[in-house]
PDB file as gemmi writes it, atoms N, CA and C in Angstrom:
CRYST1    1.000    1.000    1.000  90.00  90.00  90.00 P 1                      
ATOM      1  N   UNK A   1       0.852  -1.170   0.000  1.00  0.00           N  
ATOM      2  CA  UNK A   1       0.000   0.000   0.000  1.00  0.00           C  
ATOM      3  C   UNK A   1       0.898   1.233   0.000  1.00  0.00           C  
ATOM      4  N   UNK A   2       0.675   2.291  -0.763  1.00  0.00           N  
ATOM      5  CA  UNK A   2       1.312   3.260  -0.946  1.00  0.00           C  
ATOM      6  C   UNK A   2       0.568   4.353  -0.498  1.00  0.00           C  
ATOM      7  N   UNK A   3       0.580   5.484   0.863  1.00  0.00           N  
ATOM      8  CA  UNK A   3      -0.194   6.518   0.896  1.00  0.00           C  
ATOM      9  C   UNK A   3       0.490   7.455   0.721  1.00  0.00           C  
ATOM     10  N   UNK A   4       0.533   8.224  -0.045  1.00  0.00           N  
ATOM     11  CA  UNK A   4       1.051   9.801   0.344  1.00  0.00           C  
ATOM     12  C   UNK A   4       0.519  10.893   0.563  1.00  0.00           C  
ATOM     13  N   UNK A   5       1.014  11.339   1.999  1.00  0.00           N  
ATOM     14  CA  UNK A   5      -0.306  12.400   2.315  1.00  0.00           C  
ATOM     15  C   UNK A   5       0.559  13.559   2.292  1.00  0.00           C  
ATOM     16  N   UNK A   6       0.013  14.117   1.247  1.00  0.00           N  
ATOM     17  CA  UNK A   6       0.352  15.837   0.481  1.00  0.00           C  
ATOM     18  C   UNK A   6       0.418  16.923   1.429  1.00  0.00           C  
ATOM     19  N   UNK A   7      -0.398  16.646   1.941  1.00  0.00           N  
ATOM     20  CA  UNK A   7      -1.319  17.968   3.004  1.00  0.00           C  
ATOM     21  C   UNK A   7       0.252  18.529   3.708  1.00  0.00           C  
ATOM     22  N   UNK A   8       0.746  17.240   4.361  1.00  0.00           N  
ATOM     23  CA  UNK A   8       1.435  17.492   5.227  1.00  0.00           C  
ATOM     24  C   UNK A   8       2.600  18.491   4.481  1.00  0.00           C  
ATOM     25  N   UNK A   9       2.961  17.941   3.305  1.00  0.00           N  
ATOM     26  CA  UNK A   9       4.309  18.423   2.455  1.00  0.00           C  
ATOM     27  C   UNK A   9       4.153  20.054   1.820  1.00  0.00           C  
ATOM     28  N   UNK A  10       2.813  20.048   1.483  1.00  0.00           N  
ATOM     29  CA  UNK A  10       2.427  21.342   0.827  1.00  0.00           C  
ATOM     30  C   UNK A  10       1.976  22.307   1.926  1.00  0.00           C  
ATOM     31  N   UNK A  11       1.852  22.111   3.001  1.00  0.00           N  
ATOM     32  CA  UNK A  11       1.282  22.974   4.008  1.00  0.00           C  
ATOM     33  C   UNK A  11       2.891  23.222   4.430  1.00  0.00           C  
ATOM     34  N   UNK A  12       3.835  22.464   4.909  1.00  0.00           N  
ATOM     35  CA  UNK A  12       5.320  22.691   5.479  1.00  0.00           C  
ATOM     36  C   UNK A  12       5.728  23.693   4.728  1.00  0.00           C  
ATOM     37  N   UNK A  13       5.749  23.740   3.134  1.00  0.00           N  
ATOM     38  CA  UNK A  13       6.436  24.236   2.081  1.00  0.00           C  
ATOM     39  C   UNK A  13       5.550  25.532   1.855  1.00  0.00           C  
ATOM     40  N   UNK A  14       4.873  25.730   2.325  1.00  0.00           N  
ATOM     41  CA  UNK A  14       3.828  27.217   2.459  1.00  0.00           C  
ATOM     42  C   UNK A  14       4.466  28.096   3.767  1.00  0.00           C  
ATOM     43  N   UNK A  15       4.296  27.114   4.891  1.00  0.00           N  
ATOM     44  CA  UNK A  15       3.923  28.300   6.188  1.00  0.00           C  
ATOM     45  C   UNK A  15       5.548  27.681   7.252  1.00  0.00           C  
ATOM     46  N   UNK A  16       6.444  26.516   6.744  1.00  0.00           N  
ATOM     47  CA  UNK A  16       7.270  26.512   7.357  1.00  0.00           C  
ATOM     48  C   UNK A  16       6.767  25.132   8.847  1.00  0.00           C  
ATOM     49  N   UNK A  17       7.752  24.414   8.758  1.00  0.00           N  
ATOM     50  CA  UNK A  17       8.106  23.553   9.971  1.00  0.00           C  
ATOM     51  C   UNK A  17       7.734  23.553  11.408  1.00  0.00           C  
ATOM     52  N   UNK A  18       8.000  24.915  11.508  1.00  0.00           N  
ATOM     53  CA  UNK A  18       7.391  25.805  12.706  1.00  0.00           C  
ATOM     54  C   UNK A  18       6.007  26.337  13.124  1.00  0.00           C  
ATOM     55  N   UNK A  19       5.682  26.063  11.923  1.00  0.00           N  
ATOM     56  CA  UNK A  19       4.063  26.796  12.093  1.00  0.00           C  
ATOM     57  C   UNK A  19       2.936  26.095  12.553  1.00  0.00           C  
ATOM     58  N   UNK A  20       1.509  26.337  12.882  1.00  0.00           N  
ATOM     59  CA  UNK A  20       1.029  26.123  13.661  1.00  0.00           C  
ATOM     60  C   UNK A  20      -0.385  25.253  12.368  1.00  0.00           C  
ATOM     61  N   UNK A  21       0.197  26.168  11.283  1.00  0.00           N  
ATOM     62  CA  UNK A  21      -0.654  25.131   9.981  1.00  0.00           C  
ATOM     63  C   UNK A  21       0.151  23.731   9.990  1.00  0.00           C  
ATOM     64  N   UNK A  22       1.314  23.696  10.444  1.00  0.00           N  
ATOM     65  CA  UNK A  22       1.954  22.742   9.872  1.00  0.00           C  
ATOM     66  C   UNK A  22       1.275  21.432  10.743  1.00  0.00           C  
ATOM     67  N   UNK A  23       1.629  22.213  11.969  1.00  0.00           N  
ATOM     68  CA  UNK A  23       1.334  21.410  13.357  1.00  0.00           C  
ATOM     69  C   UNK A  23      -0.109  20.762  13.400  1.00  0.00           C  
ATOM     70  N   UNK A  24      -0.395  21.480  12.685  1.00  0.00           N  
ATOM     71  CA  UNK A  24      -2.307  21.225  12.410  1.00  0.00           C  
ATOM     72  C   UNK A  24      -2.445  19.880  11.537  1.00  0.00           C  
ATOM     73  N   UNK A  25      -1.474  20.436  10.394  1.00  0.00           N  
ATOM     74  CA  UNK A  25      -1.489  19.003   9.163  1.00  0.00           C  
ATOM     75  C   UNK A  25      -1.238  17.674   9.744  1.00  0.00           C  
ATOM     76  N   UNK A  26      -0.104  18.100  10.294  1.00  0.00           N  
ATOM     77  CA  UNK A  26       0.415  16.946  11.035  1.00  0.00           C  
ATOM     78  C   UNK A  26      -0.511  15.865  12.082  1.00  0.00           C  
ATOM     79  N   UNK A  27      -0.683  16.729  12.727  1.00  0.00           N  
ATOM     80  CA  UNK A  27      -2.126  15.931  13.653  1.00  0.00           C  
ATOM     81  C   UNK A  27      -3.198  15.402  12.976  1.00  0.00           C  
ATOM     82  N   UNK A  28      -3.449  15.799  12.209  1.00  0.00           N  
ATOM     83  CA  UNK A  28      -4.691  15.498  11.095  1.00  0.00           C  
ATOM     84  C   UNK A  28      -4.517  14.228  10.555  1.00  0.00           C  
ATOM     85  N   UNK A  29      -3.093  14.120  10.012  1.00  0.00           N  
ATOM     86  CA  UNK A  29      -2.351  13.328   9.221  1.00  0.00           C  
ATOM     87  C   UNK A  29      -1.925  11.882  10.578  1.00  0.00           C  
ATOM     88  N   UNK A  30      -1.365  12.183  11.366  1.00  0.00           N  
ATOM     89  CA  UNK A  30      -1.372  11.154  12.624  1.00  0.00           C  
ATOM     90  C   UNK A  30      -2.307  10.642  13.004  1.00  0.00           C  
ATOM     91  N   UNK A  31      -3.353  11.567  13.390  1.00  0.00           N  
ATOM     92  CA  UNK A  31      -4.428  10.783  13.906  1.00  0.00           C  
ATOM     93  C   UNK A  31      -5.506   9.891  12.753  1.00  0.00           C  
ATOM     94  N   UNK A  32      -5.480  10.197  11.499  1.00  0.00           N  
ATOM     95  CA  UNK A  32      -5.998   9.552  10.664  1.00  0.00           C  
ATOM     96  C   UNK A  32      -4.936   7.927  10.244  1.00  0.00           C  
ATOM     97  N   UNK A  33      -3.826   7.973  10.082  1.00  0.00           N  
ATOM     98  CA  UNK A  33      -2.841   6.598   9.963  1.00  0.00           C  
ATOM     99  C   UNK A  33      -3.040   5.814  11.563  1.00  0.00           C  
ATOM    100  N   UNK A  34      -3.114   6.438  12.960  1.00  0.00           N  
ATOM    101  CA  UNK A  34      -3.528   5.697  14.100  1.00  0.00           C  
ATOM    102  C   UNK A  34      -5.170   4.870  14.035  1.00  0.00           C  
ATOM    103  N   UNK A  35      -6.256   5.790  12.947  1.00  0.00           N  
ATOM    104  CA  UNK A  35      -6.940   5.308  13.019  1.00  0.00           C  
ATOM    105  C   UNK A  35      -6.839   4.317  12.060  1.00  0.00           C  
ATOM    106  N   UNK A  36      -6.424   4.586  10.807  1.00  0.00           N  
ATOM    107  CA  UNK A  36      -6.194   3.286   9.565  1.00  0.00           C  
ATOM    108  C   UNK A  36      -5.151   1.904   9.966  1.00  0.00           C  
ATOM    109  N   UNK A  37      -4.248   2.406  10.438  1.00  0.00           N  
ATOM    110  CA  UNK A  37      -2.842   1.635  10.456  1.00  0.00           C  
ATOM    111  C   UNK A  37      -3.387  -0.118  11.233  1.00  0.00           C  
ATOM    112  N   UNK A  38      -4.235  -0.148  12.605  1.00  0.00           N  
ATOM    113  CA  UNK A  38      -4.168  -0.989  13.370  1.00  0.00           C  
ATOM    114  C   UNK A  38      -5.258  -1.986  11.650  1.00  0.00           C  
ATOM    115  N   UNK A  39      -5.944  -1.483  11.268  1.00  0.00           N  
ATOM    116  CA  UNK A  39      -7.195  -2.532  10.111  1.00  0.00           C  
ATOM    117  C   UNK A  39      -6.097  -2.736   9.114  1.00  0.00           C  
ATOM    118  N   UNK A  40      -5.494  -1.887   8.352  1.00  0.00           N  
ATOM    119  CA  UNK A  40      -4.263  -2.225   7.366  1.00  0.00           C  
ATOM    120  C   UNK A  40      -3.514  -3.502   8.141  1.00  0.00           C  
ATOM    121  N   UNK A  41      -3.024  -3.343   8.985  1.00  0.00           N  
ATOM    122  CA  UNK A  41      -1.943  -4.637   9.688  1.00  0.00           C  
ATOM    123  C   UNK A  41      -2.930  -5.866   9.678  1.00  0.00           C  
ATOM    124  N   UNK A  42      -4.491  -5.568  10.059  1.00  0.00           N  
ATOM    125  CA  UNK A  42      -5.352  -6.948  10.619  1.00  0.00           C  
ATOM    126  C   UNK A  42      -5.657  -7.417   9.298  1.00  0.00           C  
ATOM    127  N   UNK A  43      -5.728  -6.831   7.895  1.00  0.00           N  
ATOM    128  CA  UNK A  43      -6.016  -7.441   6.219  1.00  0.00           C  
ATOM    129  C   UNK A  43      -4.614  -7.489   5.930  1.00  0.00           C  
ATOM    130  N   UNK A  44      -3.582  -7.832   6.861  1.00  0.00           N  
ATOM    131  CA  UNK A  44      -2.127  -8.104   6.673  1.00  0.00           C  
ATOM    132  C   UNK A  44      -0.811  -7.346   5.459  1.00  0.00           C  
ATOM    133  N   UNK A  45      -1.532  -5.998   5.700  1.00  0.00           N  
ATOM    134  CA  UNK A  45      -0.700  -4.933   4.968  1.00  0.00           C  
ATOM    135  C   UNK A  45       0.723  -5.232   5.824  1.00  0.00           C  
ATOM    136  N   UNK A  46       1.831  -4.366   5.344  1.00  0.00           N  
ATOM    137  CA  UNK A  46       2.575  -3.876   5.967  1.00  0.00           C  
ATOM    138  C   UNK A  46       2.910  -2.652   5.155  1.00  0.00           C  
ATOM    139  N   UNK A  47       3.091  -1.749   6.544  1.00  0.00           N  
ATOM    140  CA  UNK A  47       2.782   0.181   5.941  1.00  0.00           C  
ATOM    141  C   UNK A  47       4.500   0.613   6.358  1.00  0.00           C  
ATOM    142  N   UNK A  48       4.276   0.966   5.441  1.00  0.00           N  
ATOM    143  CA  UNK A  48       5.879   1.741   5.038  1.00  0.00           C  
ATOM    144  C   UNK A  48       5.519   3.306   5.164  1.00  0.00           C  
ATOM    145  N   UNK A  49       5.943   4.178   6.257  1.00  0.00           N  
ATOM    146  CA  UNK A  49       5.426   5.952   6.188  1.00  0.00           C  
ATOM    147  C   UNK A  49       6.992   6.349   6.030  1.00  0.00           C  
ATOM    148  N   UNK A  50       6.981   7.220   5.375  1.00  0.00           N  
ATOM    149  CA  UNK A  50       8.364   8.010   5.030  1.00  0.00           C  
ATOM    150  C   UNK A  50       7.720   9.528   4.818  1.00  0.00           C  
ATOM    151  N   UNK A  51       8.638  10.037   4.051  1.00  0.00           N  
ATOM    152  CA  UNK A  51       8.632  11.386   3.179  1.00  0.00           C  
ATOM    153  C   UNK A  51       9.706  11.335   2.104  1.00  0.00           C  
ATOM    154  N   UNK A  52       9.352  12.161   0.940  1.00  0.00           N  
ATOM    155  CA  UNK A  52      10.170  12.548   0.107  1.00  0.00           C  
ATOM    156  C   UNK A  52      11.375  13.521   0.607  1.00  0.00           C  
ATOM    157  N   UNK A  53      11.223  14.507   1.400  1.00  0.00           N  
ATOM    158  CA  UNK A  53      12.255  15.032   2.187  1.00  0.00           C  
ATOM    159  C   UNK A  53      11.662  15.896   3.394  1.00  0.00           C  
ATOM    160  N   UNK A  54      12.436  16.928   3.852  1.00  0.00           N  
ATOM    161  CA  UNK A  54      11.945  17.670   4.774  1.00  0.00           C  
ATOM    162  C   UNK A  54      12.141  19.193   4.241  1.00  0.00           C  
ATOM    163  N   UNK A  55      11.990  19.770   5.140  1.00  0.00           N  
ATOM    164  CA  UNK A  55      12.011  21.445   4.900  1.00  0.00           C  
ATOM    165  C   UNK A  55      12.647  22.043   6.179  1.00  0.00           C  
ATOM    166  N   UNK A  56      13.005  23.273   5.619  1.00  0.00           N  
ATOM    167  CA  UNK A  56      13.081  24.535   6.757  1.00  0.00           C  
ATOM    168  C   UNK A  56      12.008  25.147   7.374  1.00  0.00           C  
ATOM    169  N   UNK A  57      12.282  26.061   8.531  1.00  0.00           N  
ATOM    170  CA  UNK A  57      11.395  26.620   9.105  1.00  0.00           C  
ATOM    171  C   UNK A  57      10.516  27.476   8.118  1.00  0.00           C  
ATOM    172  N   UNK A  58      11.127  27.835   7.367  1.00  0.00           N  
ATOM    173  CA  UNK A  58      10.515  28.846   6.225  1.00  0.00           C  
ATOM    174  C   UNK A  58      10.105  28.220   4.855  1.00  0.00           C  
ATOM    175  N   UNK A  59      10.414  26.933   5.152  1.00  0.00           N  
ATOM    176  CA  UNK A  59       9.290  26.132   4.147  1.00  0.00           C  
ATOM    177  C   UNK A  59      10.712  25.305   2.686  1.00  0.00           C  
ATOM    178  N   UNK A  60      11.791  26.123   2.970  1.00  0.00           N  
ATOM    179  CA  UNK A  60      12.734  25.477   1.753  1.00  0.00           C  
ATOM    180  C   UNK A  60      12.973  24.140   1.902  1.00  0.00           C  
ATOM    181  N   UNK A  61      12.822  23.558   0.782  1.00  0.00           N  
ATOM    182  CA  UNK A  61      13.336  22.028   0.934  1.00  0.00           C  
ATOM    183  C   UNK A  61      14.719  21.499  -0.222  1.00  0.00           C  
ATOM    184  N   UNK A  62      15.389  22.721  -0.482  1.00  0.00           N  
ATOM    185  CA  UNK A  62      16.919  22.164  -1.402  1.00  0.00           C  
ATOM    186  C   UNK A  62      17.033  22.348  -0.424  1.00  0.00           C  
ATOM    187  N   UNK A  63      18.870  21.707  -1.092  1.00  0.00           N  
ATOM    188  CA  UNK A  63      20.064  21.925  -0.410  1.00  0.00           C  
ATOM    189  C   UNK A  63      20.378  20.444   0.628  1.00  0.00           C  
ATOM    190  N   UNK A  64      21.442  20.780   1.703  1.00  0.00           N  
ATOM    191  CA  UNK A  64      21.912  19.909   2.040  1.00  0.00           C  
ATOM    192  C   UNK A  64      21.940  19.672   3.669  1.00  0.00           C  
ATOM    193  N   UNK A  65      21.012  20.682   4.317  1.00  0.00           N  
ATOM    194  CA  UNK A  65      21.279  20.563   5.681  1.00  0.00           C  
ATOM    195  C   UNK A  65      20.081  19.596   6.276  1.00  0.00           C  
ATOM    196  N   UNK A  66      20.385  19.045   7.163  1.00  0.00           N  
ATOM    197  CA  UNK A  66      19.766  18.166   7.992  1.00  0.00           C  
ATOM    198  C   UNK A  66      18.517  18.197   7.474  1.00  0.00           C  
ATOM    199  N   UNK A  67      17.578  19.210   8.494  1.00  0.00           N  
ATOM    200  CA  UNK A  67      16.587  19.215   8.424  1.00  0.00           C  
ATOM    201  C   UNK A  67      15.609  19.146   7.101  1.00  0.00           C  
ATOM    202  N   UNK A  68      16.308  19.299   6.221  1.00  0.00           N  
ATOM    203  CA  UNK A  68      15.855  18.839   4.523  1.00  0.00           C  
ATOM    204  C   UNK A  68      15.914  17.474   4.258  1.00  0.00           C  
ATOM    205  N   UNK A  69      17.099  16.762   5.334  1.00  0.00           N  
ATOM    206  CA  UNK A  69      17.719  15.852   4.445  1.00  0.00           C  
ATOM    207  C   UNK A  69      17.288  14.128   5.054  1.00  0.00           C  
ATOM    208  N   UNK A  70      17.213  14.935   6.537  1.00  0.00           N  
ATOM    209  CA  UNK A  70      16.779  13.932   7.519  1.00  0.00           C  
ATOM    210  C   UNK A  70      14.934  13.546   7.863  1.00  0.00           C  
ATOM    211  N   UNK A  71      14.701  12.508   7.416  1.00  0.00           N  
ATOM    212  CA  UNK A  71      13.448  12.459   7.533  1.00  0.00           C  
ATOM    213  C   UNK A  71      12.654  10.924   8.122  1.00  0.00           C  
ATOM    214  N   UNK A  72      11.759  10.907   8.646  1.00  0.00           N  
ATOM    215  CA  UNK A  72      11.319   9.911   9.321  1.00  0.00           C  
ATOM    216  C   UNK A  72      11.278   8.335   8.020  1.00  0.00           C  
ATOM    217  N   UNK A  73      11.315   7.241   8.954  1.00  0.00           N  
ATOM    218  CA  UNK A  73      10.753   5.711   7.888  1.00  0.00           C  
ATOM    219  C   UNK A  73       9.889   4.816   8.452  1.00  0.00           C  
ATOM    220  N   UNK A  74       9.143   4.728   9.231  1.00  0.00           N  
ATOM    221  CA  UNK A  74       8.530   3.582   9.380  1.00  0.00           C  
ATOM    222  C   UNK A  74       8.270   2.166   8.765  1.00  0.00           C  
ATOM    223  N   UNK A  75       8.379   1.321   9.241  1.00  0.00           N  
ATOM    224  CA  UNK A  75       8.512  -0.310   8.620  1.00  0.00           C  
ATOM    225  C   UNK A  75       7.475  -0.660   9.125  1.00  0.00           C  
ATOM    226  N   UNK A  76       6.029  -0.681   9.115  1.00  0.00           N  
ATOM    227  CA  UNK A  76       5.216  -1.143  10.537  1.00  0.00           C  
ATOM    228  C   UNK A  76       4.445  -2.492   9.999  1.00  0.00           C  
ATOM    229  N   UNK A  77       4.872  -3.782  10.635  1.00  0.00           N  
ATOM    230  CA  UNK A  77       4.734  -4.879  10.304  1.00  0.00           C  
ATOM    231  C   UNK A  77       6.067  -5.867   9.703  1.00  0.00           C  
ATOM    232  N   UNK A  78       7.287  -4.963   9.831  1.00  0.00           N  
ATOM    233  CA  UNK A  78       8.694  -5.572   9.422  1.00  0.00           C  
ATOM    234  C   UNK A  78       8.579  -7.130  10.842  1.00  0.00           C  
ATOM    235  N   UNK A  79       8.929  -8.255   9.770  1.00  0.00           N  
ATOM    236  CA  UNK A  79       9.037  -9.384  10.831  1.00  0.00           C  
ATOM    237  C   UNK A  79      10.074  -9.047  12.111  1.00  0.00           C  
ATOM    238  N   UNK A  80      10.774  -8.705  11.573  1.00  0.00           N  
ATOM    239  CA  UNK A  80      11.989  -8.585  13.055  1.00  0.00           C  
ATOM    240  C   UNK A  80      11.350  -7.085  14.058  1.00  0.00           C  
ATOM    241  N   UNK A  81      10.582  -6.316  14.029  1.00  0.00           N  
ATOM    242  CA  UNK A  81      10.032  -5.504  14.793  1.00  0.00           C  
ATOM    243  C   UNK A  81      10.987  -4.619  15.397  1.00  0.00           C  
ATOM    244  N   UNK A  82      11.161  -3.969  16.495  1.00  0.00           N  
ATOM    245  CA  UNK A  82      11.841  -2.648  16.932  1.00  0.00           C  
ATOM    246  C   UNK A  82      12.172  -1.389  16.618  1.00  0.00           C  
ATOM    247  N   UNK A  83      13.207  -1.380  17.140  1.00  0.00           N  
ATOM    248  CA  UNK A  83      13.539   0.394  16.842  1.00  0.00           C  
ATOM    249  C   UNK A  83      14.838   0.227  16.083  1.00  0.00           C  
ATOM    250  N   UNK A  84      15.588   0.777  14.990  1.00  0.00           N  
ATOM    251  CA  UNK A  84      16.719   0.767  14.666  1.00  0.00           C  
ATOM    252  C   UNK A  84      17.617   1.822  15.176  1.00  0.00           C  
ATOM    253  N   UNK A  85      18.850   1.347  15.434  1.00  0.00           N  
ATOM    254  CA  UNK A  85      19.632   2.222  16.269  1.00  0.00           C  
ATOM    255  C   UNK A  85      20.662   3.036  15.731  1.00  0.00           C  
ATOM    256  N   UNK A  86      20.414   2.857  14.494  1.00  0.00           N  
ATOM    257  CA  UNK A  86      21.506   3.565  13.259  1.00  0.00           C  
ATOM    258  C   UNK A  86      20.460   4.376  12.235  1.00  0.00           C  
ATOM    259  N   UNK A  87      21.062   5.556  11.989  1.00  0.00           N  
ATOM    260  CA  UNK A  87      20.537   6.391  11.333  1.00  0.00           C  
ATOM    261  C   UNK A  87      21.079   5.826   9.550  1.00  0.00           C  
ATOM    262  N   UNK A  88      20.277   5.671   8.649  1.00  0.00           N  
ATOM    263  CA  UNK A  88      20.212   4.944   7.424  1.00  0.00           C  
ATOM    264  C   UNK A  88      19.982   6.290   6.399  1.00  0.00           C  
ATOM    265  N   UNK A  89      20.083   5.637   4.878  1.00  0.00           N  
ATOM    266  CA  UNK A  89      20.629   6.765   3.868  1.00  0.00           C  
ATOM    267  C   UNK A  89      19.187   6.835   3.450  1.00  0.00           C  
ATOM    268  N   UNK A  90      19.045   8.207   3.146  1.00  0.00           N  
ATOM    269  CA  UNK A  90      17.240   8.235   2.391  1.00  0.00           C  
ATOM    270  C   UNK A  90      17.770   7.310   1.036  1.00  0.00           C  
ATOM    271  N   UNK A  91      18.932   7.526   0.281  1.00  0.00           N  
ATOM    272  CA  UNK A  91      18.416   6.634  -0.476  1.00  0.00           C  
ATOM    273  C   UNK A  91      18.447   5.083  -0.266  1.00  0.00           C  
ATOM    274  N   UNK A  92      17.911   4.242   0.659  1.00  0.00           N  
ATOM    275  CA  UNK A  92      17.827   3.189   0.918  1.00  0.00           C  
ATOM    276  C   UNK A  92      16.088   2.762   0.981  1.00  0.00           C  
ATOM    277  N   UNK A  93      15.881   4.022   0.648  1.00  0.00           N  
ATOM    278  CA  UNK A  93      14.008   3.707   0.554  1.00  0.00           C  
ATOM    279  C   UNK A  93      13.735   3.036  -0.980  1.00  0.00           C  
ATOM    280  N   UNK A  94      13.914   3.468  -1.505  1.00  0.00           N  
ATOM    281  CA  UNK A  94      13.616   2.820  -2.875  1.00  0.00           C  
ATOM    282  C   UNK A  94      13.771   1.629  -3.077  1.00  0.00           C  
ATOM    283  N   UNK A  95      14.715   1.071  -2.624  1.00  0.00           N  
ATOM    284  CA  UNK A  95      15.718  -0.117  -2.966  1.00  0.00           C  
ATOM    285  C   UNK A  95      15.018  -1.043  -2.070  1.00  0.00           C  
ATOM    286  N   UNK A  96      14.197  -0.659  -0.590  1.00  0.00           N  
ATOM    287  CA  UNK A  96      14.061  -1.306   0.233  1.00  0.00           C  
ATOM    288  C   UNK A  96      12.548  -1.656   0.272  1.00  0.00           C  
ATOM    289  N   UNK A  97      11.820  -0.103  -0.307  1.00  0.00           N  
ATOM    290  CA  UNK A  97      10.672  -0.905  -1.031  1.00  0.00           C  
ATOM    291  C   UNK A  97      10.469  -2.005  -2.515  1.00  0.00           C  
ATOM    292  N   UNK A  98      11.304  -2.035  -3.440  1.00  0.00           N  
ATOM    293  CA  UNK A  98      11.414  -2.540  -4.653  1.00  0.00           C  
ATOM    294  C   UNK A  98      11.612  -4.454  -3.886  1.00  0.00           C  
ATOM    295  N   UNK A  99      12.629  -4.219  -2.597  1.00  0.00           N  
ATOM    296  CA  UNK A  99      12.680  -5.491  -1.985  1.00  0.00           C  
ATOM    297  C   UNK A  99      11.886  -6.327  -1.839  1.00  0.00           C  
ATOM    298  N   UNK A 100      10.885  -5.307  -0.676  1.00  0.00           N  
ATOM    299  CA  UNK A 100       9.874  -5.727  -0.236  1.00  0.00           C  
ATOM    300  C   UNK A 100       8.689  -5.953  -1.216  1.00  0.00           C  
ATOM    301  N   UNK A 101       8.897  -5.349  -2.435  1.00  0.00           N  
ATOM    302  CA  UNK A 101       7.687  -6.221  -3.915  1.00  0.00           C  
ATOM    303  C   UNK A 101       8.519  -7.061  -4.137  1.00  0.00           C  
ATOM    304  N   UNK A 102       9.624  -7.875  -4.149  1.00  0.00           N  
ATOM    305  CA  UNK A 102      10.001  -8.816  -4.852  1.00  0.00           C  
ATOM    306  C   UNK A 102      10.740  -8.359  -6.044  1.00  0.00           C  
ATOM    307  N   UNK A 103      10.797  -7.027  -5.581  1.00  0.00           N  
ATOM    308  CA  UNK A 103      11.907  -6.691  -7.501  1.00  0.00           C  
ATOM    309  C   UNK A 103      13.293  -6.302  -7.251  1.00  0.00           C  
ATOM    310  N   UNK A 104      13.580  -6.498  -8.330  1.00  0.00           N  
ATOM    311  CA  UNK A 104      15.265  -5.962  -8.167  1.00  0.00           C  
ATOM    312  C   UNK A 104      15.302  -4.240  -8.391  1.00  0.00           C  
ATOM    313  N   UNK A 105      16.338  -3.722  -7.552  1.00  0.00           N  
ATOM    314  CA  UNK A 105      16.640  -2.345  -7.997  1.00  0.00           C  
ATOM    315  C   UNK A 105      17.482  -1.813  -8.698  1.00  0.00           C  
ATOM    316  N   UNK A 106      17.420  -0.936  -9.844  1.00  0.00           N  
ATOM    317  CA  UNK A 106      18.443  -0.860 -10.624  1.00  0.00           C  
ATOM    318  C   UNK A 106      19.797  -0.664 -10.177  1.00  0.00           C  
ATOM    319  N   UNK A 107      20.853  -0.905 -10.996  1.00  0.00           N  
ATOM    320  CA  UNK A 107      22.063  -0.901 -11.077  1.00  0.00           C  
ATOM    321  C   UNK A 107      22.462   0.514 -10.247  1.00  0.00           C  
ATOM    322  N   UNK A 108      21.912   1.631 -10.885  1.00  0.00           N  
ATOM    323  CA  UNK A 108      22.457   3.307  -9.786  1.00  0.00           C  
ATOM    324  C   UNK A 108      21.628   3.148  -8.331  1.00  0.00           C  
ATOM    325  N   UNK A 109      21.149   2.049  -8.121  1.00  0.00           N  
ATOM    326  CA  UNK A 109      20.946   1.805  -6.454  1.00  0.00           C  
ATOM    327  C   UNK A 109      21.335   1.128  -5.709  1.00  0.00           C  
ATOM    328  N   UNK A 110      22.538   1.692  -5.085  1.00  0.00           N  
ATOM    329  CA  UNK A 110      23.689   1.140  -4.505  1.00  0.00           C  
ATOM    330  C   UNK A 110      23.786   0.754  -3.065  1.00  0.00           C  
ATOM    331  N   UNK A 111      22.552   1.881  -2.464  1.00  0.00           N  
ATOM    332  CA  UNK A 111      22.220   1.622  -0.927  1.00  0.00           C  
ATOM    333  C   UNK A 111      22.275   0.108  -0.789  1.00  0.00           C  
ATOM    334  N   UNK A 112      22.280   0.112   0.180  1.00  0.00           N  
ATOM    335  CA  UNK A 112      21.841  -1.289   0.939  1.00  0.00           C  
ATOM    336  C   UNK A 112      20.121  -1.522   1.306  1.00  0.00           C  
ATOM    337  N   UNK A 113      19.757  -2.726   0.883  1.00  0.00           N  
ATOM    338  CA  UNK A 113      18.303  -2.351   1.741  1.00  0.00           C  
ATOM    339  C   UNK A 113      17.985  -2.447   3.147  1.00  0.00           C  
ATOM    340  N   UNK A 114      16.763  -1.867   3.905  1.00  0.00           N  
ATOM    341  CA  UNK A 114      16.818  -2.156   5.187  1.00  0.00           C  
ATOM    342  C   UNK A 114      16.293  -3.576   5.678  1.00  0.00           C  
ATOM    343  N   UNK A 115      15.787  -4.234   4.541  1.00  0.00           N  
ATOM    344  CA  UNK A 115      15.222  -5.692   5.080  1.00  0.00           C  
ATOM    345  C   UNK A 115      16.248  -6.522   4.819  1.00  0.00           C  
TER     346      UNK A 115                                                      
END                                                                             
């Protein structure tokens, strides 16, 4: 299952990280996957939540600093379960979903996967 929820990305990239729209999206966006997530796992999904990247307080998302660069992954339903204790490369998402369908990832995807 693939969701991507916009709201959150286009509201950050408007009013900034900091803001209180953002904070709004966000909750909106949480409390709707708390309510989906537990029925997805029981019809034996497993939900993968990421982002494409992050932003600044003021909404920029180039460039190279952290907060652009660093962004959440969830695995929820990975057999081995927990918390990982190493911070991993965004590009290891691709590679790690293509895994998890059963496909190979091209040749310029060099990451490692996380499964």
């Amino acid at each position: 299952m693939l969701l991507h929820t916009l709201s959150c990305d286009s509201v950050g990239q408007v009013y900034g990280d900091s803001s209180w729209q953002y904070a709004r999206s966000a909750t909106i966006v949480d409390t709707a996957l708390a309510g989906a997530v537990p029925g997805w796992r029981k019809e034996g999904y497993r939900v993968l939540v990421t982002a494409d990247h992050g932003f600044t307080d003021c909404g920029y998302h180039g460039g190279t600093s952290n907060d652009v660069r660093d962004i959440a992954f969830y695995d929820i339903g990975h057999p081995d379960g927990g918390i990982a204790s190493d911070e991993v490369s965004h590009r290891a998402i691709a590679p790690t979903v293509l895994a998890i369908l059963g496909l190979v990832a091209t040749p310029g995807m060099t990451e490692p996967t996380l499964v």
